[in-house]
N, C-alpha and C positions, 0 to 999 in steps of 0.2 A: 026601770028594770026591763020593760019592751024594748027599747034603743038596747040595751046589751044583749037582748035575745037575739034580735032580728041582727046585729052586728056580727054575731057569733055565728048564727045560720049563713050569712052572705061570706064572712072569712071561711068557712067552710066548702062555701059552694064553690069558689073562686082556687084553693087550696086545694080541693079534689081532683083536679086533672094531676097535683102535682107526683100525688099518688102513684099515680101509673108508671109498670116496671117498663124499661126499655128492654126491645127483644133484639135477635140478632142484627136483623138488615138495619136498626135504628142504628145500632152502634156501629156497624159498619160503612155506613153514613158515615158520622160521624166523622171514622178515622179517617176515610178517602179525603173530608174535607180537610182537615188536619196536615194530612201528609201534604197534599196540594201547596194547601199553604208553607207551611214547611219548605217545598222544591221552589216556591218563588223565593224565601229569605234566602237559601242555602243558594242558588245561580248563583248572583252576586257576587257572593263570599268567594265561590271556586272558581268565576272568573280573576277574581284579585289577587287570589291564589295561584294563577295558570302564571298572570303579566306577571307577579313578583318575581314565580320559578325562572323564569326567561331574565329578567334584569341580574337579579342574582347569578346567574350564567355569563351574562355578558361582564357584568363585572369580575365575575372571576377571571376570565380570559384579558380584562384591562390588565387588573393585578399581574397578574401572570409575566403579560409583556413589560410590566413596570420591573418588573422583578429580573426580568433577564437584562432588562440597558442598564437597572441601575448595576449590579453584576460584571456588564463588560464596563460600564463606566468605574467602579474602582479598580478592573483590571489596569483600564486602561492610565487611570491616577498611577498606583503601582507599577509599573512600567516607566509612565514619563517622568514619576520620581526615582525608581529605584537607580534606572540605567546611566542618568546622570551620575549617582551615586558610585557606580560601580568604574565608571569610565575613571572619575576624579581618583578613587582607591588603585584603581592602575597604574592610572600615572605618580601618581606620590609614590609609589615602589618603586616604580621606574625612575624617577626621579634619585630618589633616596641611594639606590642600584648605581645611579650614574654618578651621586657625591660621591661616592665609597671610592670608587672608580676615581675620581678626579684626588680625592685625597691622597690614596695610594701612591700615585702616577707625583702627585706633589713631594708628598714625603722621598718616594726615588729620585726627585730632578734636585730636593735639597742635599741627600744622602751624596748624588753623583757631584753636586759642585762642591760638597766639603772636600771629599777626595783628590778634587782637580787643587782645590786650593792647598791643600796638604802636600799634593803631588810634587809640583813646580819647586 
């Protein structure tokens, strides 16, 4: 029963400081020490945050330039497909214009030699 007295007296004596209220300047310790720590985790962070902001820039302005070649690049598909296209639709008119033409011109060279042969 003495071992639990004198244990209980020593938990006590050891326990007593824990008592004690903190006043202002303790807590304000405290937080400076806090904060401090804090501003060492938190650099880091807003440096990797600074380099990210900058890549992310740069890549935007990569994109960007990808965007405009690829842009004049299907112009330029568009183009060295269409015109071909257009040239070939030309001509098949002109063409097509010139059989009309040559049939006509036929039909008249047959029409004029039935006539000769009628004639005589």
């Amino acid at each position: 029963m003495k071992t639990i007295l004198v244990l209980s007296i020593l938990f006590c004596t050891i326990a007593l400081p824990a008592l004690g209220a903190l006043d202002d300047a303790d807590l304000n310790k405290i937080r400076l020490i806090v904060k401090e720590e804090i501003q060492k985790e938190i650099k880091p962070i807003k440096d990797d945050i600074a380099v990210l902001k900058i890549e992310v820039a740069s890549l935007s302005g990569r994109v960007s330039g990808i965007e405009k070649m690829m842009t004049w690049l299907m112009v330029l598909i568009v183009v060295a497909v269409g015109l071909p296209q257009v040239i070939i639709a030309w001509r098949s008119r002109k063409d097509r214009s010139l059989e009309k033409q040559i049939e006509m011109l036929t039909q008249e060279i047959e029409t004029l030699k039935r006539q000769q042969i009628i004639q005589p």
